[in-house]
Structures are given as C-alpha cells and as structure tokens.
C-alpha positions as CSV (number, residue, x, y, z in Angstrom):
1,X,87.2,3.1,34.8
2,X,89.2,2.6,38.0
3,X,88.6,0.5,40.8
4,X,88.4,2.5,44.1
5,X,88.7,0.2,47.4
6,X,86.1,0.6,49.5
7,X,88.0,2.0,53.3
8,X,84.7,2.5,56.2
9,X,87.5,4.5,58.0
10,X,88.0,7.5,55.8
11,X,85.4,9.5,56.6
12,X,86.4,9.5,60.3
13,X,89.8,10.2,59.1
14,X,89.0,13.0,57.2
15,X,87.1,14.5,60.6
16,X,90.3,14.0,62.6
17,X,92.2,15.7,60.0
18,X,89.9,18.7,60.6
19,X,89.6,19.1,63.7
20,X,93.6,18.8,63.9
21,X,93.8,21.3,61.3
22,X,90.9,23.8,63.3
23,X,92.9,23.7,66.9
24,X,96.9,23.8,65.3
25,X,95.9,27.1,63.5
26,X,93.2,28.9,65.8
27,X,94.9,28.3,69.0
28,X,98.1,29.5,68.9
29,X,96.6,32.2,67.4
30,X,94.2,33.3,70.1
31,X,96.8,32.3,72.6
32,X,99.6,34.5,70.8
33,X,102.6,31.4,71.7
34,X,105.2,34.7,72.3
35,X,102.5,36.3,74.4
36,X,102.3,33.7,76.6
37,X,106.3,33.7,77.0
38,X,106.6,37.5,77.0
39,X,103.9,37.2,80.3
40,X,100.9,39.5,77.9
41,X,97.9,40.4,80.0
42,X,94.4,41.9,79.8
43,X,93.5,44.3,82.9
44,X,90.5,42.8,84.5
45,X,87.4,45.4,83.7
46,X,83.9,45.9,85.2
47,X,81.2,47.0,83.7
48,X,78.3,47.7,85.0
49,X,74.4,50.3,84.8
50,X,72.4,52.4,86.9
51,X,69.5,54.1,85.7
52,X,71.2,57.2,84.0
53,X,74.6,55.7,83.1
54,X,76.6,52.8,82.2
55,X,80.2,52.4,84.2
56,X,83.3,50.7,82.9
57,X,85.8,50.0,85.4
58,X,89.2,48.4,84.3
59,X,92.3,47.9,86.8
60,X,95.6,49.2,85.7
61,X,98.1,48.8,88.6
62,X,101.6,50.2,88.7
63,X,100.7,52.3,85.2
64,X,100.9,56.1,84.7
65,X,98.1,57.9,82.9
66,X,100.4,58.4,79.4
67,X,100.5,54.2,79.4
68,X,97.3,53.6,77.8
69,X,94.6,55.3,75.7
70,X,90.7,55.3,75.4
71,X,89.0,56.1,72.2
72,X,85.3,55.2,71.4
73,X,84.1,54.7,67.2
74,X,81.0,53.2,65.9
75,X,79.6,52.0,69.2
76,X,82.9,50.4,70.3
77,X,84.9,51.3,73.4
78,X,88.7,50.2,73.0
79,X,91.2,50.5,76.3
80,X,94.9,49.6,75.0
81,X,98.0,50.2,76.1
82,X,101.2,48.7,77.8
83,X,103.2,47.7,81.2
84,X,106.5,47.4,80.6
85,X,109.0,45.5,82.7
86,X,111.2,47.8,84.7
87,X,114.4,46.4,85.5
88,X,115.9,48.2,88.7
89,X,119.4,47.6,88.6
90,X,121.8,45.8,86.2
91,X,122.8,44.2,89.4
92,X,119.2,42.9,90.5
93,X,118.5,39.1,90.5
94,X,115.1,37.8,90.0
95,X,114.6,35.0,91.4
96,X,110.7,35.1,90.1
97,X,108.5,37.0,88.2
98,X,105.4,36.7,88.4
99,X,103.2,40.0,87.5
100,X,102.4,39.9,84.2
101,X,103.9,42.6,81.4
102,X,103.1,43.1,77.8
103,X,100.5,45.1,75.3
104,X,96.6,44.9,75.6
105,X,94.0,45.8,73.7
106,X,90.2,45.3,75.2
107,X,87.1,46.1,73.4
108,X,83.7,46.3,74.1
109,X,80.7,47.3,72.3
110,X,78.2,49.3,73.8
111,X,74.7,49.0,73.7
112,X,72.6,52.0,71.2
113,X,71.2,53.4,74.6
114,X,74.6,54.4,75.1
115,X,75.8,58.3,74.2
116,X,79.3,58.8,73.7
117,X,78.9,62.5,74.2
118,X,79.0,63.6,77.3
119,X,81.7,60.3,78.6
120,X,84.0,61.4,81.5
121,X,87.0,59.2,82.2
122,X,88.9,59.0,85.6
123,X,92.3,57.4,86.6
124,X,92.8,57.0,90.5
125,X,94.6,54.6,92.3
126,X,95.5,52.2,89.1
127,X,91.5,52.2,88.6
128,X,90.0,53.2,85.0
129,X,86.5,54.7,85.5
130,X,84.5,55.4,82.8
131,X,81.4,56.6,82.7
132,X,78.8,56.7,79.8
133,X,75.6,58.4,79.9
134,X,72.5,57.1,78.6
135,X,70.3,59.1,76.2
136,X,67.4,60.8,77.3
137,X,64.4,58.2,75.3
138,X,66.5,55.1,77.0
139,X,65.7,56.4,80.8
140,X,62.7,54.8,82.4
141,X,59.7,57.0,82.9
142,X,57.0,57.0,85.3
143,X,53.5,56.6,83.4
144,X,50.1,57.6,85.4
145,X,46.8,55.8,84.4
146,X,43.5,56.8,85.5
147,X,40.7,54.9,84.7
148,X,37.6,53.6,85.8
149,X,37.8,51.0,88.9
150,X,37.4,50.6,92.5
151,X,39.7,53.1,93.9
152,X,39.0,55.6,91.4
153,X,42.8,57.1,92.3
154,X,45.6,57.5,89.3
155,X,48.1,54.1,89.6
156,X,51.5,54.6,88.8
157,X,53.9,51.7,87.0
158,X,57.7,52.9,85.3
159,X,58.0,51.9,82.1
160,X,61.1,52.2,79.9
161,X,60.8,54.8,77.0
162,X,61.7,52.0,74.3
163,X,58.6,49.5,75.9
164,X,56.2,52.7,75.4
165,X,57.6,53.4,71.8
166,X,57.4,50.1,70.4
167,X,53.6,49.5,72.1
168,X,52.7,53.3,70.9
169,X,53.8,52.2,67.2
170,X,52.1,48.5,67.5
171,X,48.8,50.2,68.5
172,X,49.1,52.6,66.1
173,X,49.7,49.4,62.7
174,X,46.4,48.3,64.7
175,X,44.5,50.5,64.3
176,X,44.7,53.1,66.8
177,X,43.4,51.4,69.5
C-alpha cells in the first residue's frame, strides 16, 4: 500500500484547471479568432407580432438581393449570406476600415403558431421583411356569454383559440361540466 500525501489545495486546483480548460476551448470557438480579424458580422434583425402575423426584419446594407438566401425547415428560419470587401482601385489607400465584412448565418426558431405557407419576403432599401402568417386556431376570437345577471345583455371577452381548447379539453377529463 502507498502513502498518498494529504494536499487541502487540490481540489481547488483541479476547479481552476476546469474552468481554464471550459473558456480556452469554448471561446475562441464562439468568437471564431479569424472572424474577428476578417471583421465577420451578423445583420441586426427584428422580430416582432401583430394579431394575424409574425414579422422578421433584418438589415442588410450595401447588399444585392443574390447576396444572401432565406430558407425555412422544421420550424427554423435561417438568413445567411455574405458582404464582401470591394476594393475600388489598386491605387486606393485606406486609411480605416471600419464596416464590417464576412459570412453570416442567423437562425431563429419559430413558434408552432407560426405557418410557413403562405411567407412573403421583401428586400427594400437594404431591409429584409419577412412576414409569416399565423394559422387560423392561433388568432384570438371574440367569445359572447349570456347568462343570467343584472344586465341581462350578452358580455363580450377575446380569448385566444389555444386558451378555449385546452379549457374545452380540461372540462371535458372533468366531467363535462
């Protein structure tokens, strides 16, 4: 049997060792180190809903319509493409560059309300707008109730299609009530 000396440090040392491990690997490659030196960029998107339709807007300065591609599969919407560097002249000098230029690739998944049939896609004035209809048993409905009660007049409240489903099938497990 051998003698192992007792060290209070090497568990700490062992944690220091990981977490060096975790940020030399993960970083660099999330940063991309030659991305950073070739000047790589993301185009800044929007994305926002209105009651029929959900909008993605992503800005694409200084690029022409064959730059970059859209393509939707298994709920995912992918915009990639790439700005190159266009050099005027042999005889032009830049003193500083500072737009960025490179490849991107941004994807976003959409939510199940979300039909891709239907999507229209517009490019106007370096600005991407997509636009994504909802399906039909997403959109909010109005619902009447009558009843008994003072005012004796139908109330109106707007419930979302998915809200009346789920309490339709919980009623239903109860009992019908």
């Amino acid at each position: 049997m051998t003698i192992v000396r007792y060290d209070p440090f090497r568990d700490l040392r062992t944690l220091q060792e990981e977490v060096n491990r975790l940020f030399s690997t993960n970083l660099t490659r999330g940063f991309g180190e030659e991305g950073i030196g070739r000047g790589a960029w993301n185009p800044s998107v929007d994305i926002y809903e209105n009651k029929d339709h959900i909008v993605l807007e992503a800005e694409l300065p200084g690029m022409k319509r064959e730059d970059f591609e859209l393509s939707v599969e298994n709920n995912v919407i992918t915009l990639r493409g790439e700005r190159q560097f266009e050099k005027k002249e042999d005889s032009d000098n830049y003193h500083r560059v500072e737009r960025s230029y490179g490849s991107f690739t941004r994807s976003f998944t959409l939510p199940q309300t979300v039909s891709a049939e239907g999507a229209t896609a517009e490019y106007q004035n370096g600005v991407l707008r997509v636009t994504l209809p909802k399906r039909e048993e997403a959109k909010a409905r109005r619902i009447e109730i009558s009843g008994e009660g003072a005012g004796s007049t139908p109330k109106t409240i707007e419930a979302k299609a998915e809200n009346v489903s789920s309490t339709a099938k919980s009623n239903q497990a109860a009992g019908g009530r």
